[in-house]
TORMI-365117 format. One record per residue: residue in three letters; x, y, z of N, C-alpha, C, O in turn. Coordinates in Angstrom, 2 decimals. Example, Ala and Ser with C-alpha at 12.3 -4.5 7.8 and 13.67 -1.06 7.14 Angstrom:
<nodes>
+------+---------+---------+---------+---------+---------+---------+---------+---------+---------+---------+---------+---------+
: resn :    n_c1 :    n_c2 :    n_c3 :   ca_c1 :   ca_c2 :   ca_c3 :    c_c1 :    c_c2 :    c_c3 :    o_c1 :    o_c2 :    o_c3 :
+------+---------+---------+---------+---------+---------+---------+---------+---------+---------+---------+---------+---------+
:  ALA :   13.19 :   -5.69 :    7.80 :   12.30 :   -4.50 :    7.80 :   13.20 :   -3.30 :    7.80 :   14.24 :   -3.32 :    8.46 :
:  SER :   12.85 :   -2.25 :    7.08 :   13.67 :   -1.06 :    7.14 :   12.90 :    0.03 :    7.87 :   13.41 :    1.14 :    8.04 :
+------+---------+---------+---------+---------+---------+---------+---------+---------+---------+---------+---------+---------+
</nodes>
This chain:
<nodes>
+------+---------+---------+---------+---------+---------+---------+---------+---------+---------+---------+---------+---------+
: resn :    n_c1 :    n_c2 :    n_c3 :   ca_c1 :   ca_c2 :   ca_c3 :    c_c1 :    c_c2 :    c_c3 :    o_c1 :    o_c2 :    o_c3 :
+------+---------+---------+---------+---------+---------+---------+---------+---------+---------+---------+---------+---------+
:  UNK :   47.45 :   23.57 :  111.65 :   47.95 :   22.41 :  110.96 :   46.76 :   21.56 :  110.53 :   46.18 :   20.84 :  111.34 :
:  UNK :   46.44 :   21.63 :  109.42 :   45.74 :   20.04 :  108.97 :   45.78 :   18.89 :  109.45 :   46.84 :   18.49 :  109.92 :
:  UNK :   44.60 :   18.06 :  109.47 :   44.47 :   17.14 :  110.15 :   45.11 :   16.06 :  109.57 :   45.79 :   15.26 :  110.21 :
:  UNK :   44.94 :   16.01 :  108.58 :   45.85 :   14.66 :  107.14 :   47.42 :   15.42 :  107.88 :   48.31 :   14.60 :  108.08 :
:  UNK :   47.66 :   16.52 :  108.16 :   49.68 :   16.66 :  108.66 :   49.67 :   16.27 :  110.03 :   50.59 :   16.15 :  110.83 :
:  UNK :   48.86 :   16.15 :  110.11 :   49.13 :   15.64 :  112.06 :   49.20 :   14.00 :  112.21 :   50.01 :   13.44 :  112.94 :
:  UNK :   48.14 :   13.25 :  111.33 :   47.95 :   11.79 :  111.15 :   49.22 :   11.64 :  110.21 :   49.10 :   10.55 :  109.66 :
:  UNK :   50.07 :   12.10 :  109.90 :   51.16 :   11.84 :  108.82 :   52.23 :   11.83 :  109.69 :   53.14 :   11.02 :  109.86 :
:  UNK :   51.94 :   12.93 :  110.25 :   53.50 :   13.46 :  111.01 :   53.83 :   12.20 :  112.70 :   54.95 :   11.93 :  113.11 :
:  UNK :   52.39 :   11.64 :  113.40 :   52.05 :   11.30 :  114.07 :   53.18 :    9.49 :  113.58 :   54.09 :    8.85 :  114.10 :
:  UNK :   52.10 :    9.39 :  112.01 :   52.68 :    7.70 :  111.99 :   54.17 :    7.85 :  111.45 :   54.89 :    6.86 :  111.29 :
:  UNK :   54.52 :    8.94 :  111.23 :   56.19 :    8.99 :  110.99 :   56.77 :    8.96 :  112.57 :   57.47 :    8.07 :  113.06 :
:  UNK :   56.44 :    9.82 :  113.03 :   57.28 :    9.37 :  114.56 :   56.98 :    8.63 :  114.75 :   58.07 :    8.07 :  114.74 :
:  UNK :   55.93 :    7.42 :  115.13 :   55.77 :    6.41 :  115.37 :   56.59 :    5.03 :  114.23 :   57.20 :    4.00 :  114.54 :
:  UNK :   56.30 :    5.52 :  113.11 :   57.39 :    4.46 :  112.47 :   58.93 :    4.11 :  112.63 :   59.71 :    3.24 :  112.23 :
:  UNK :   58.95 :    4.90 :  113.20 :   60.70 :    5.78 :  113.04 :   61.36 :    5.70 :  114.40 :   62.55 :    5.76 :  114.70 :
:  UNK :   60.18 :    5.54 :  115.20 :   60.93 :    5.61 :  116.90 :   61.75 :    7.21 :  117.24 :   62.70 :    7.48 :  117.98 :
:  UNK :   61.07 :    7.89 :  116.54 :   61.74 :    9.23 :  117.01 :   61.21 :    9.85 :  118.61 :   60.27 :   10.58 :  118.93 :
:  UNK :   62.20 :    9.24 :  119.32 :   62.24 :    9.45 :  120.97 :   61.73 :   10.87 :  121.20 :   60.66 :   11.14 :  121.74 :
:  UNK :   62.80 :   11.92 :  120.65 :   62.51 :   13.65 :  121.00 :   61.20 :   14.09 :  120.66 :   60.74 :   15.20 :  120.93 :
:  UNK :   60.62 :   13.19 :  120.07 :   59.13 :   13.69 :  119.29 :   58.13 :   13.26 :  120.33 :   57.15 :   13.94 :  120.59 :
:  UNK :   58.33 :   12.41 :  120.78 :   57.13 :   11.48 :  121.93 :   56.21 :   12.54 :  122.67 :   55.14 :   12.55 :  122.07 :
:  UNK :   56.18 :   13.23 :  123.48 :   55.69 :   14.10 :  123.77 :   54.64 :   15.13 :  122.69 :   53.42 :   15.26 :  122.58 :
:  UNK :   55.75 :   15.70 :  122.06 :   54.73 :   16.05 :  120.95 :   53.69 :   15.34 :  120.07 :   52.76 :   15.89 :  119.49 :
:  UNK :   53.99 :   13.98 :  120.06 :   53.45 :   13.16 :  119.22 :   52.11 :   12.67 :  120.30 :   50.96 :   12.83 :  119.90 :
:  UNK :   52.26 :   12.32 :  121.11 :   51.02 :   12.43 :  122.18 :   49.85 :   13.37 :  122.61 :   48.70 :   13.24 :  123.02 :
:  UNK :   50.59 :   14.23 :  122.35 :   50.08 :   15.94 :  122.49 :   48.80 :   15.65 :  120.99 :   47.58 :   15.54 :  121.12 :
:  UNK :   49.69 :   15.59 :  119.54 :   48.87 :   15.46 :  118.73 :   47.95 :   14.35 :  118.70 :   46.76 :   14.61 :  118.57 :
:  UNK :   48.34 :   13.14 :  118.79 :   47.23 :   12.14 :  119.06 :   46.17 :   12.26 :  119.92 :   45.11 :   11.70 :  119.66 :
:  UNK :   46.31 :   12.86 :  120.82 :   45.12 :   13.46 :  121.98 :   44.23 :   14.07 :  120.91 :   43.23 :   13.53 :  120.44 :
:  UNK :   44.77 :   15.37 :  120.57 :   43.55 :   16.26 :  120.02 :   43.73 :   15.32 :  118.64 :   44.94 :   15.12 :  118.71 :
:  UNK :   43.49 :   14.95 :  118.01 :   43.54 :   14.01 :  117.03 :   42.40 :   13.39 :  117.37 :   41.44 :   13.55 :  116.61 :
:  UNK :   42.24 :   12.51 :  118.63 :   41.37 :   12.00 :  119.54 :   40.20 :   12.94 :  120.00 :   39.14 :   12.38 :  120.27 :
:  UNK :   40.26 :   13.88 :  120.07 :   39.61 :   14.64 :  120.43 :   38.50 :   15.49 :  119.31 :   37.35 :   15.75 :  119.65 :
:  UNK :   39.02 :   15.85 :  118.06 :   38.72 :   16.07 :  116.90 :   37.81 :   14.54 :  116.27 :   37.00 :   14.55 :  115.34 :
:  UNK :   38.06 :   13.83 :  116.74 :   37.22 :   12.75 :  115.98 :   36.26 :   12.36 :  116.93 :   35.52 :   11.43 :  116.58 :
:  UNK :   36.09 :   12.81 :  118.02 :   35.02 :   12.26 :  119.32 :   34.04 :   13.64 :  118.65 :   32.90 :   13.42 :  118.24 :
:  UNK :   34.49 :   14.70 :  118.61 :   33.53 :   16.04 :  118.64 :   33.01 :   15.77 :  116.93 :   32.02 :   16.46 :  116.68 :
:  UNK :   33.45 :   14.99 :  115.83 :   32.88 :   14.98 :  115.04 :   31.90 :   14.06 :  114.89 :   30.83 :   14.19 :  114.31 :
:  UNK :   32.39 :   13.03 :  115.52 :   30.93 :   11.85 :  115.94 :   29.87 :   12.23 :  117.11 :   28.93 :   11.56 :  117.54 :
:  UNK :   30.17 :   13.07 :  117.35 :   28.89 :   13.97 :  118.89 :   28.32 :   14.74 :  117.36 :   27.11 :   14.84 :  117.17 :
:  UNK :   29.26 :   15.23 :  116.41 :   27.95 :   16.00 :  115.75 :   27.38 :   15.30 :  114.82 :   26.34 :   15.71 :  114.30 :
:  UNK :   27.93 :   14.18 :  114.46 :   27.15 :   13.63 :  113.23 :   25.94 :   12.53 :  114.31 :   24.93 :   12.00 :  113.86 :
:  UNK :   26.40 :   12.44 :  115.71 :   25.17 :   11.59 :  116.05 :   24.05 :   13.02 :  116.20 :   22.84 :   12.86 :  115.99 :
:  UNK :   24.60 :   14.31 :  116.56 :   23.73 :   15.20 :  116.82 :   22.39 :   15.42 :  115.67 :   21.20 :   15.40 :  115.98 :
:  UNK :   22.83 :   15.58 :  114.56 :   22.50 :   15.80 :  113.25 :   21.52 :   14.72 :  112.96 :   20.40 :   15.04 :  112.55 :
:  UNK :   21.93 :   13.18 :  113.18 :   21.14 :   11.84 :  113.27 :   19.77 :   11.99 :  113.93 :   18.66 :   11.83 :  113.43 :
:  UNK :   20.22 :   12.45 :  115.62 :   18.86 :   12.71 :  115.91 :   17.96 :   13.87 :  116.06 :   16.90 :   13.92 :  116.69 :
:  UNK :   18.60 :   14.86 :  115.32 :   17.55 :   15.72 :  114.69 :   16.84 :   16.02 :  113.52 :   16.03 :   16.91 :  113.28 :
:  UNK :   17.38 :   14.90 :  112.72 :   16.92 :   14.67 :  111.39 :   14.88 :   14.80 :  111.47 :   14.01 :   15.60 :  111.12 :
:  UNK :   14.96 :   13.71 :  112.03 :   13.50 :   13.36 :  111.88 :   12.26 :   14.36 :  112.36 :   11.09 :   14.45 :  111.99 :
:  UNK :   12.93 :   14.97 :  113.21 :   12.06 :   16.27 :  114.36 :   12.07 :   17.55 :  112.64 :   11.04 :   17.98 :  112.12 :
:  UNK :   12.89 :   17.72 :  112.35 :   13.09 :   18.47 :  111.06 :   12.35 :   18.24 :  109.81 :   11.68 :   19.04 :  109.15 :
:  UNK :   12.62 :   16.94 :  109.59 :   11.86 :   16.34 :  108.34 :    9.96 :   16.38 :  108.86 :    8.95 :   16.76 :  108.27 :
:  UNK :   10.10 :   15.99 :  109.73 :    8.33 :   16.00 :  110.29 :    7.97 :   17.50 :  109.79 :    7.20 :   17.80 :  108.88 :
:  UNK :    8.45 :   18.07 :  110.33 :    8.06 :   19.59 :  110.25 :    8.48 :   20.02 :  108.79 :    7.93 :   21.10 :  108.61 :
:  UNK :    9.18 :   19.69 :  107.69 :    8.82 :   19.59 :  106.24 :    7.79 :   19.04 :  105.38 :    7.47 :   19.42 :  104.26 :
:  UNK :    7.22 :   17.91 :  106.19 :    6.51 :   17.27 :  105.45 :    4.93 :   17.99 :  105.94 :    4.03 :   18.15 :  105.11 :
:  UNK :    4.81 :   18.32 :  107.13 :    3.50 :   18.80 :  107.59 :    3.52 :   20.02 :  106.94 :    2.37 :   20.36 :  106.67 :
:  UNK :    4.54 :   20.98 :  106.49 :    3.83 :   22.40 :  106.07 :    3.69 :   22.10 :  105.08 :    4.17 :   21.12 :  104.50 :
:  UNK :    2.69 :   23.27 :  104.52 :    1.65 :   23.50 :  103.44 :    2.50 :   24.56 :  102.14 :    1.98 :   24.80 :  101.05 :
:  UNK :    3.82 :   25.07 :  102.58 :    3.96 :   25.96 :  101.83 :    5.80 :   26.06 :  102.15 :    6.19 :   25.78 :  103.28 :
:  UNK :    6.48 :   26.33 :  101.42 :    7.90 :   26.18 :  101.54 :    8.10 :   27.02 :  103.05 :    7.31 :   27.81 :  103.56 :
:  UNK :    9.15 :   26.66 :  103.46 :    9.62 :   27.19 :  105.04 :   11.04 :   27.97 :  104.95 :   11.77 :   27.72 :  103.99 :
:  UNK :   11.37 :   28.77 :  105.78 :   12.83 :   29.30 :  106.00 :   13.14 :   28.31 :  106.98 :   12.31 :   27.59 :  107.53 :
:  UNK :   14.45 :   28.31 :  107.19 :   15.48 :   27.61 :  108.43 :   14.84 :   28.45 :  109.93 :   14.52 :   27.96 :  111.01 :
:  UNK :   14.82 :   30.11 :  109.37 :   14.21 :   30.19 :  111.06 :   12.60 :   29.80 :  111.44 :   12.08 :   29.93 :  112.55 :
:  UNK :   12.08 :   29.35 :  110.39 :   10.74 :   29.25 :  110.72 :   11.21 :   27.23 :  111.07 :   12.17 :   27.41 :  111.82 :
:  UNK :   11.16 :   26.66 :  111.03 :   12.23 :   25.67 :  111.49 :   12.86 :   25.88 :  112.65 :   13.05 :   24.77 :  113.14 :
:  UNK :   13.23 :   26.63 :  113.26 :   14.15 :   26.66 :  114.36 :   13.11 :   26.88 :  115.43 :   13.11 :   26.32 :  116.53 :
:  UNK :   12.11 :   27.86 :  114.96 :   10.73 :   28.67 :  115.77 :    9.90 :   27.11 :  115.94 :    9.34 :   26.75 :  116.98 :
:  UNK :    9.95 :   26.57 :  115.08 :    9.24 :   25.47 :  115.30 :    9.48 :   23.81 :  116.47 :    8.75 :   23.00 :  117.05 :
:  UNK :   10.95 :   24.07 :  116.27 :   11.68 :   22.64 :  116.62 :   12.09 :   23.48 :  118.34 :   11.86 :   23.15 :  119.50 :
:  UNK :   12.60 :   24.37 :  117.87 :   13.78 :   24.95 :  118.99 :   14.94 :   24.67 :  118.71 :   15.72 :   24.68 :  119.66 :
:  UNK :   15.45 :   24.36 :  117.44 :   16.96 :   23.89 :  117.31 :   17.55 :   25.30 :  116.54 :   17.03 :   25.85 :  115.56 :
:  UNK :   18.55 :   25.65 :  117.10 :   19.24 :   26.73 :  116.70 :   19.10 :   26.61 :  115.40 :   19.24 :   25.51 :  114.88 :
:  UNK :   18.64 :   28.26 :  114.31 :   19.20 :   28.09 :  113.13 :   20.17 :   27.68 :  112.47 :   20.03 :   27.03 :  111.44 :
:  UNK :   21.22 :   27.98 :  112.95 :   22.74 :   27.58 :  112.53 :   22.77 :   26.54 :  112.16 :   23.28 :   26.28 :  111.07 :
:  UNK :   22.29 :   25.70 :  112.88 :   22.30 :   23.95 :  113.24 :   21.81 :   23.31 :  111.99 :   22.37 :   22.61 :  111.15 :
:  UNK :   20.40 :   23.81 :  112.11 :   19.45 :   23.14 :  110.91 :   20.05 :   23.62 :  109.58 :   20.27 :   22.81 :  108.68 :
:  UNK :   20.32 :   24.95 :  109.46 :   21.18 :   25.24 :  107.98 :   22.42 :   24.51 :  107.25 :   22.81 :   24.48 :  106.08 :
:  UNK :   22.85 :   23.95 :  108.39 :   24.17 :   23.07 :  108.15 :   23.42 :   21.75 :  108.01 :   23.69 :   21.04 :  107.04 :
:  UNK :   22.57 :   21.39 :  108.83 :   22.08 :   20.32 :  108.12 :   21.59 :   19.79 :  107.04 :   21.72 :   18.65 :  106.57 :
:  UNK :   20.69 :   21.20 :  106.46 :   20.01 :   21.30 :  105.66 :   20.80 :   20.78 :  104.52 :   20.64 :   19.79 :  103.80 :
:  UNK :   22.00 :   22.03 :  104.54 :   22.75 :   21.88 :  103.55 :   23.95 :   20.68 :  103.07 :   24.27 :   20.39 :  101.92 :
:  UNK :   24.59 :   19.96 :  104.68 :   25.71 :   19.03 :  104.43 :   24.87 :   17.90 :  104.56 :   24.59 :   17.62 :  103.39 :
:  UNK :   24.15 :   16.88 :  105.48 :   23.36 :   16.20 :  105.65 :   22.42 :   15.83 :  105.10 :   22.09 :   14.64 :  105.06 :
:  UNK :   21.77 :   16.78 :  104.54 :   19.91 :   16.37 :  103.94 :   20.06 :   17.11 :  102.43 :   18.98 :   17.37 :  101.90 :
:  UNK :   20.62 :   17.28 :  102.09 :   20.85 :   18.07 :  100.85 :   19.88 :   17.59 :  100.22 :   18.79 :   18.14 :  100.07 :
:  UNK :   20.22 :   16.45 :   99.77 :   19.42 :   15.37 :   99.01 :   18.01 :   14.71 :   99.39 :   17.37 :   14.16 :   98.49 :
:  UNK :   17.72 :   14.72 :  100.14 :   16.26 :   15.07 :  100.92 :   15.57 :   16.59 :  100.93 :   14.56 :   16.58 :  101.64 :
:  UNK :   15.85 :   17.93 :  100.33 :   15.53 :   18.57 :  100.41 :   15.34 :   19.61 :   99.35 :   16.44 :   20.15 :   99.27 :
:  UNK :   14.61 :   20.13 :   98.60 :   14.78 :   20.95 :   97.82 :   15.25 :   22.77 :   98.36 :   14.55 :   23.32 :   99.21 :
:  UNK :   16.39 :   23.46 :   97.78 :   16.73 :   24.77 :   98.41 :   16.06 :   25.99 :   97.39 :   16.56 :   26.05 :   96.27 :
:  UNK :   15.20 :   26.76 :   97.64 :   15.20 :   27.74 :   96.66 :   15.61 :   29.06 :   97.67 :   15.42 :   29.33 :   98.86 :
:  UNK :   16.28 :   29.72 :   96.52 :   17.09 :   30.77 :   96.86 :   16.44 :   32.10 :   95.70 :   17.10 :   33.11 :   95.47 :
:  UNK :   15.45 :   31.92 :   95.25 :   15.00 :   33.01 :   94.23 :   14.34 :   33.77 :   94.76 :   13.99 :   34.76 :   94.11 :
:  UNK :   13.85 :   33.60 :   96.37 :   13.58 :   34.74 :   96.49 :   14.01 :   35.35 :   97.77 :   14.82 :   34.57 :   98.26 :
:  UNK :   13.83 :   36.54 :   98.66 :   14.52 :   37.22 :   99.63 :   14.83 :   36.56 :  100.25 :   16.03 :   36.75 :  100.48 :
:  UNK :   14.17 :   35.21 :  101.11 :   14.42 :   34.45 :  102.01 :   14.73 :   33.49 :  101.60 :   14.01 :   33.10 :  100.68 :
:  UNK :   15.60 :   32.79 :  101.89 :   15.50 :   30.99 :  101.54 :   14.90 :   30.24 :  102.03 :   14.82 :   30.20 :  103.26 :
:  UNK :   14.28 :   29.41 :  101.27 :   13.53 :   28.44 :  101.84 :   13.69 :   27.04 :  101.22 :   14.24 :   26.95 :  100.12 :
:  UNK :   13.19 :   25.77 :  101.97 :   13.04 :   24.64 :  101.91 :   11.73 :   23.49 :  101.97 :   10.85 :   23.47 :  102.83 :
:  UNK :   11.84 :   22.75 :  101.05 :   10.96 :   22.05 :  101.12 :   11.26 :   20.13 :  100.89 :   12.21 :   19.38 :  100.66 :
:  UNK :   10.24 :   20.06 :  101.04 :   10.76 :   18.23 :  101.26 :   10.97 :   17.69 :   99.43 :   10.19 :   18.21 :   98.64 :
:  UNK :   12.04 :   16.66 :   98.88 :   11.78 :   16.51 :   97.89 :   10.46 :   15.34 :   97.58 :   10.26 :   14.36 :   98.30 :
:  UNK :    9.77 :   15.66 :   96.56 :    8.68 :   14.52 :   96.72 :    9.29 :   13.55 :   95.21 :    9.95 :   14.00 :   94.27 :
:  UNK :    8.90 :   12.48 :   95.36 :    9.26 :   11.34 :   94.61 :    8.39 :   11.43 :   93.44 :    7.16 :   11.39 :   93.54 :
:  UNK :    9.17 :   11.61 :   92.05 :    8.04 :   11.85 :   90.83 :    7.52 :   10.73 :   90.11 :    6.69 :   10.90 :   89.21 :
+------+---------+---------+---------+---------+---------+---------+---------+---------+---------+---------+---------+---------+
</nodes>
């Protein structure tokens, strides 16, 4: 179920006083609750690995992959790729032209 049908379905039983729903409707507000705690653990996660990341863009000499980044920091590839890409997009230039992808810092023209 989508999260927009659970916050919908949630303030309809709650508008409505639908008694038989209570339970269920608690059930969803929990993980509702729960879904928005684990998305603020990752966006603070992301916050403070920004800078450990960006350091290590700005010091190399020559475009980098995500695992040469990961070899460097210790932060799982996975991690930094999602950052790379949802987070820092815009801080980062992506080239993809050749076998590996790589990244580099954008510089101000």
């Amino acid at each position: 179920m989508k999260k927009s049908s659970m916050e919908t379905l949630v303030a309809y039983i709650n508008d409505n006083n639908v008694t038989d729903l209570f339970e269920i409707r608690d059930e969803m507000a929990t993980e509702l609750e729960k879904n928005k705690a684990k998305a603020e653990s990752n966006r603070n996660l992301y916050a403070e690995i920004h800078d450990q990341i960006m350091e290590v863009l700005e010091s190399a000499t020559a475009p980098v992959t995500a695992q040469e980044l990961a070899d460097e920091t210790g932060i799982a590839k996975g991690k930094i790729v999602y950052g790379l890409t949802h987070y820092w997009a815009d801080e980062v230039e992506k080239d993809t032209s050749k076998k590996s992808t790589t990244y580099t810092l954008k510089r101000d023209a």
